[in-house]
C-alpha positions in Angstrom: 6.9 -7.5 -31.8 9.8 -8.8 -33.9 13.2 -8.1 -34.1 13.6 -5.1 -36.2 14.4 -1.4 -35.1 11.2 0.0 -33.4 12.2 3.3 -34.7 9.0 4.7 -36.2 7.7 8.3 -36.9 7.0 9.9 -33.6 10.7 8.6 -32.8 12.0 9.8 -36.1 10.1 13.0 -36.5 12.2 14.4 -32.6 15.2 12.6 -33.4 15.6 11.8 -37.3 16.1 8.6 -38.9 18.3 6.2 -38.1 21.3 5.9 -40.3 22.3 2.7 -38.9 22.0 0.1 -35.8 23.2 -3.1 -34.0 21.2 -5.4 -32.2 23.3 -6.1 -29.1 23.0 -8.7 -26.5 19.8 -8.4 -23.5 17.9 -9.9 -21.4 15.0 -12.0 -23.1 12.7 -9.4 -21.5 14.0 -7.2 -23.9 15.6 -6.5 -27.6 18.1 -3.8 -27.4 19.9 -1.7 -30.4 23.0 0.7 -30.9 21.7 3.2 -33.3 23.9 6.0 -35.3 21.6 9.1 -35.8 22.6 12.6 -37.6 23.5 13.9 -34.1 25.5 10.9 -32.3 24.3 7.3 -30.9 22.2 6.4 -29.1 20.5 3.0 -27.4 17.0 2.0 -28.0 15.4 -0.5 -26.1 12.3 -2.7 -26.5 10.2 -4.3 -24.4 8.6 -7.9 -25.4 5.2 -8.8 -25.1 4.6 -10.5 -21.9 2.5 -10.2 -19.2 3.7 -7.5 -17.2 5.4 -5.7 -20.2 4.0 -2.6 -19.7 4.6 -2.3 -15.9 8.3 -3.1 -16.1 8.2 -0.5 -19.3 6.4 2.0 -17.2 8.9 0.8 -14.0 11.7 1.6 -16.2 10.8 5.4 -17.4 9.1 6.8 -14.0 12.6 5.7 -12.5 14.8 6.8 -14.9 12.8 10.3 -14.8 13.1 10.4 -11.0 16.9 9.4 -11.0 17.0 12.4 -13.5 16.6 15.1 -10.7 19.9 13.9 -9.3 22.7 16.7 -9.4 25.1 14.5 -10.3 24.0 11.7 -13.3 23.4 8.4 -12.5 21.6 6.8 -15.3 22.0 8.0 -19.0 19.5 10.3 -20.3 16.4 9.3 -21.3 15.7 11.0 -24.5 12.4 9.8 -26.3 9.8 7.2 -25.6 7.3 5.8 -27.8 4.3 4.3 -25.6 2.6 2.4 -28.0 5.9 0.2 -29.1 7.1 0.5 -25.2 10.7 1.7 -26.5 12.9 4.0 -24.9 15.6 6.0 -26.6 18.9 6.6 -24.0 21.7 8.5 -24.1 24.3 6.0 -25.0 27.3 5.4 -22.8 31.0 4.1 -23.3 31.5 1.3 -20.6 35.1 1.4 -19.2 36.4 -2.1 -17.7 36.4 -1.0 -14.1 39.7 -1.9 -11.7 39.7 -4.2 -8.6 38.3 -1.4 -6.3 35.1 -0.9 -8.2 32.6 -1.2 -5.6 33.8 2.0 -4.0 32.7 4.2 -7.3 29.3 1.7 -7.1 28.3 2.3 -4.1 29.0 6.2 -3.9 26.8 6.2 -7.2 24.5 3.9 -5.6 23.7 6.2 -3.0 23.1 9.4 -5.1 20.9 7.2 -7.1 18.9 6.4 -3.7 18.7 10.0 -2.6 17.0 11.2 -5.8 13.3 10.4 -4.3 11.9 11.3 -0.5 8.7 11.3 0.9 6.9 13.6 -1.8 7.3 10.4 -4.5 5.6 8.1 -2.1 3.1 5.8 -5.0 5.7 6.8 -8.0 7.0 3.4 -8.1 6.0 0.6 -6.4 7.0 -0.2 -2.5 10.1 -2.3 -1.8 8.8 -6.0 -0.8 10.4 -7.8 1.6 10.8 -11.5 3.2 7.7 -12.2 4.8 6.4 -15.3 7.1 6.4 -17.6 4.8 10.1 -17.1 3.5 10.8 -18.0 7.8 9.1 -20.9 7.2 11.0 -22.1 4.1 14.0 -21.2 5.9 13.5 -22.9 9.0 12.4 -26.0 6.6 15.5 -26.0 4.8 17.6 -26.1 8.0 15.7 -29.2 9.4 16.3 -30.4 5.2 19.9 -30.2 6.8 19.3 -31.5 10.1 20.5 -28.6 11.9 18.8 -28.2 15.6 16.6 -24.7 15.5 17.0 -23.0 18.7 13.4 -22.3 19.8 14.3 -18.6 20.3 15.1 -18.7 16.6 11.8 -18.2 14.9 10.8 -15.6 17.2 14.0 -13.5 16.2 13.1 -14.1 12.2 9.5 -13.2 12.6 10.7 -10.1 14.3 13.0 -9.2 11.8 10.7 -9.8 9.0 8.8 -7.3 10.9 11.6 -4.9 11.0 12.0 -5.0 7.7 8.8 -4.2 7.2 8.2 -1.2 9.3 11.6 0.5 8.2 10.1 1.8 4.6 11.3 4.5 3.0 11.6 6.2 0.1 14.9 5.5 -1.6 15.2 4.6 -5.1 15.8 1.1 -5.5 17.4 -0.5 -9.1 15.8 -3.6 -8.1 18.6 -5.3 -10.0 22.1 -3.4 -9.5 24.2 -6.3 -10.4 27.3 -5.9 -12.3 26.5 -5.7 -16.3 23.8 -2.9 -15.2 26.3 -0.7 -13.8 28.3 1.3 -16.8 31.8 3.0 -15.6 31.9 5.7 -17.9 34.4 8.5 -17.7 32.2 10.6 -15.5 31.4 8.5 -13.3 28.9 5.5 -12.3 26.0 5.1 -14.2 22.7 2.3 -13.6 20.7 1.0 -16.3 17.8 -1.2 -16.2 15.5 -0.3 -14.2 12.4 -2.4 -14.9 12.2 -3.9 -11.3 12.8 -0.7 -9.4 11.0 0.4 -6.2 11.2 2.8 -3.2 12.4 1.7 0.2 15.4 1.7 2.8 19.0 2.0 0.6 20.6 -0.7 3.0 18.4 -3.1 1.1 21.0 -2.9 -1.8 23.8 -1.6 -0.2 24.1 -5.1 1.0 24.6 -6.7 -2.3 28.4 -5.7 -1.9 28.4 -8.6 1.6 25.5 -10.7 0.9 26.7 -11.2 -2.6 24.8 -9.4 -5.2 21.8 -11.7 -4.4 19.7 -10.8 -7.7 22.6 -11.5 -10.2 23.7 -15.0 -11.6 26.9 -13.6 -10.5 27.9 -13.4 -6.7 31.0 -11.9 -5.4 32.8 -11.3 -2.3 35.1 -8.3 -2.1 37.8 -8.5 0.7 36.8 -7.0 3.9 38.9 -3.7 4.1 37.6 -3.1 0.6 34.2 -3.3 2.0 34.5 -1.2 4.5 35.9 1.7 2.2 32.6 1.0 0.0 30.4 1.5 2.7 32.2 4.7 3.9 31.4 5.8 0.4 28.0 4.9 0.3 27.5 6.7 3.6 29.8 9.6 2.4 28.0 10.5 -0.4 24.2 10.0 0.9 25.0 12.0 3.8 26.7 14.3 0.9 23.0 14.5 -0.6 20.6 14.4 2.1 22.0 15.7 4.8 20.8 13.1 6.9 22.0 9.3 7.6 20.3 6.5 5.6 17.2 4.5 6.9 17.3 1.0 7.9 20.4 -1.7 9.0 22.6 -3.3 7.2 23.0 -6.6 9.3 18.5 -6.8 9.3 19.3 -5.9 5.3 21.8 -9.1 4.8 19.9 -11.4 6.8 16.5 -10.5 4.8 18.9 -11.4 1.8 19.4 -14.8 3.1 15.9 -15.4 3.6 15.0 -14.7 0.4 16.9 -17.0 -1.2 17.2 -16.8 -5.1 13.9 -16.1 -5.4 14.8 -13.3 -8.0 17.2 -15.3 -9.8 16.2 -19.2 -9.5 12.9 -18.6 -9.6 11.8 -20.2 -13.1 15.0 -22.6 -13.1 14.7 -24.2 -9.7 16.3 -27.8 -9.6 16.8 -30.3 -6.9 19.4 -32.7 -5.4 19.0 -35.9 -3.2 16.1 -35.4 -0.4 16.8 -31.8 -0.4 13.8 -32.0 -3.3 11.3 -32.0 -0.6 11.9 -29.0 1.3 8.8 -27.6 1.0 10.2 -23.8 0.0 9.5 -21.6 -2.4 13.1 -20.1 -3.6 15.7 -22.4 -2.8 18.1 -24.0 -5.6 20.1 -26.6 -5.4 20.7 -27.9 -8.6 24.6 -26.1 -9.4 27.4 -25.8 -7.1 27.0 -21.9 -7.8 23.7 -22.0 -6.0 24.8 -23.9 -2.7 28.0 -22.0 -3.2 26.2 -18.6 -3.3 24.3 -19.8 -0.1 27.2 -20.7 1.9 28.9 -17.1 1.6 25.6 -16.1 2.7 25.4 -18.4 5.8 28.6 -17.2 6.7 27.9 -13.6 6.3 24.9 -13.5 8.2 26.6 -15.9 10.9 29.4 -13.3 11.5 27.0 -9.9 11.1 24.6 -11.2 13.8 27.4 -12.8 16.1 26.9 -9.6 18.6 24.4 -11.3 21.3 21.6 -9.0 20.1 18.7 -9.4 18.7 19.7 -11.6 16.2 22.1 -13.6 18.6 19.8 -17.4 17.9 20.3 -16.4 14.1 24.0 -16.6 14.4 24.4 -19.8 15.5 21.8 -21.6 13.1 23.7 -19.9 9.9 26.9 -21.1 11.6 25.9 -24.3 11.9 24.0 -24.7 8.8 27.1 -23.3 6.6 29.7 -26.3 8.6 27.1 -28.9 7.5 26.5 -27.7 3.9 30.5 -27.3 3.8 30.3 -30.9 5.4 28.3 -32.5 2.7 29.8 -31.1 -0.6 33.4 -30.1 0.7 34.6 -29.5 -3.1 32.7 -26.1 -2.7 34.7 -23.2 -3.0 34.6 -19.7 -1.5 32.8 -17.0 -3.7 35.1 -15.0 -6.3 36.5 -11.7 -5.2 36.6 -10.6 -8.9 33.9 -9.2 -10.8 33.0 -11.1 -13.9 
């Protein structure tokens, strides 16, 4: 594929030919275009050859079909596809700079977006996939990396809460990526776009990107804590609003699978090292900027103060506690997360 318009004759006998277009900036998973037609602009996105080109393309339109059925809009309309090219036409969208109070629009949109799929669209996109054993391990690794005593209670707790994570399925719609840059405030509302990594599961899985720090962005913010709460009411609010019903899974087991993670998302094909911290054996963890340990120390303290309730993940709290005063101990330039988005 190259980079000119992908606009060809199935495309231009439904929609008529383009009279012009812009190539605008994307992700190098994709070429993207603001095209003038006789009836108004619209957006037309490409995706490049690549292994899994055509499951992220296919990702992409069976969610934005599903998010469709919402009764109030979420994503922009999907108006053509060609296949064979794997473009997509879409309603295009003006993008208003949003205020400081943002998240509370998000994550009422957020939540319709969820509560667009149930039960009946089990196998319509793939399953939400969550920590699993070998993420515990990695995580356990990296706090012996920091010579942190482990509790011996404290494996047991992860394992279990890998396992919870596991069993609480459901059949939300997941972006799979609802950082900010995919989120357009329009006018009317909250609207997501690119959805190539989207899935079905439990909606606290990304209603903790507004604590845990949006965990598959390059960005990571931290909105203050009364703010928070109002975004969560929201999110409640308006899946309640929806369904009738109260959302599947916990936040707190939602943050903490977050940390286990790491930036496995993010980091994955950039990982970098520093000092004997090279050796962990792990999978996900990065080192290499002070955005990446600084990222991980909002998320050491987050999951430190959630699980600080002497429950189940009581052994948790103090190993994130005490993990987050040694990372703060050995770089002690590192400052707190921004509270603005970018």
């Amino acid at each position: 594929m190259g980079s000119r318009l992908p606009f060809g004759d199935a495309l231009r006998a439904g929609l008529g030919a383009p009279r012009s277009s812009r190539r605008l900036d994307s992700s190098p998973r994709s070429r993207v275009w603001r095209v003038v037609l006789r009836d108004g602009t619209v957006v037309v996105k490409q995706f490049v050859d690549g292994p899994d080109a055509d499951e992220r393309f296919a990702c992409e339109v069976a969610a934005l079909r599903l998010a469709a059925r919402g009764a109030t809009a979420v994503v922009p309309a999907l108006l053509a596809v060609d296949p064979g090219q794997r473009v997509l036409v879409l309603e295009h969208l003006d993008h208003r700079p949003p205020g400081d109070d943002w998240i509370v629009d998000y994550a009422g949109a957020l939540a319709r977006l969820h509560a667009t799929t149930g039960p009946a669209d089990a196998g319509a996109l793939p399953p939400w996939q969550g920590p699993n054993r070998a993420d515990v391990d990695s995580f356990l690794a990296l706090a012996e990396a920091l010579t942190v005593p482990v509790a011996p209670r404290v494996a047991g707790e992860l394992h279990d809460l890998v396992g919870r994570l596991d069993r609480v399925g459901g059949h939300a719609l997941l972006h799979g990526d609802p950082c900010p840059g995919n989120d357009l405030h329009t006018g009317a509302g909250v609207r997501f776009i690119d959805f190539e990594q989207a899935s079905l599961g439990s909606g606290m899985t990304e209603l903790a990107y507004l604590r845990i720090g949006f965990p598959t962005c390059w960005c990571v913010t931290s909105a203050p804590e009364p703010l928070l709460e109002r975004a969560e009411r929201a999110y409640h609010h308006a899946w309640r609003a929806a369904t009738g019903s109260a959302p599947q899974g916990d936040l707190t087991d939602a943050c903490a699978g977050w940390l286990l993670r790491g930036d496995a998302p993010v980091e994955r094909a950039r990982r970098r090292s520093v000092d004997h911290l090279a050796e962990i054996p792990r999978r996900d963890w990065t080192w290499g900027t002070a955005t990446a340990r600084q990222r991980l120390v909002h998320r050491l303290g987050v999951v430190s103060a959630m699980t600080a309730d002497g429950t189940a993940l009581a052994g948790v709290s103090g190993l994130t506690a005490a993990m987050r005063r040694r990372m703060l101990a050995r770089w002690p330039d590192l400052r707190p997360v921004p509270t603005r988005r970018p």
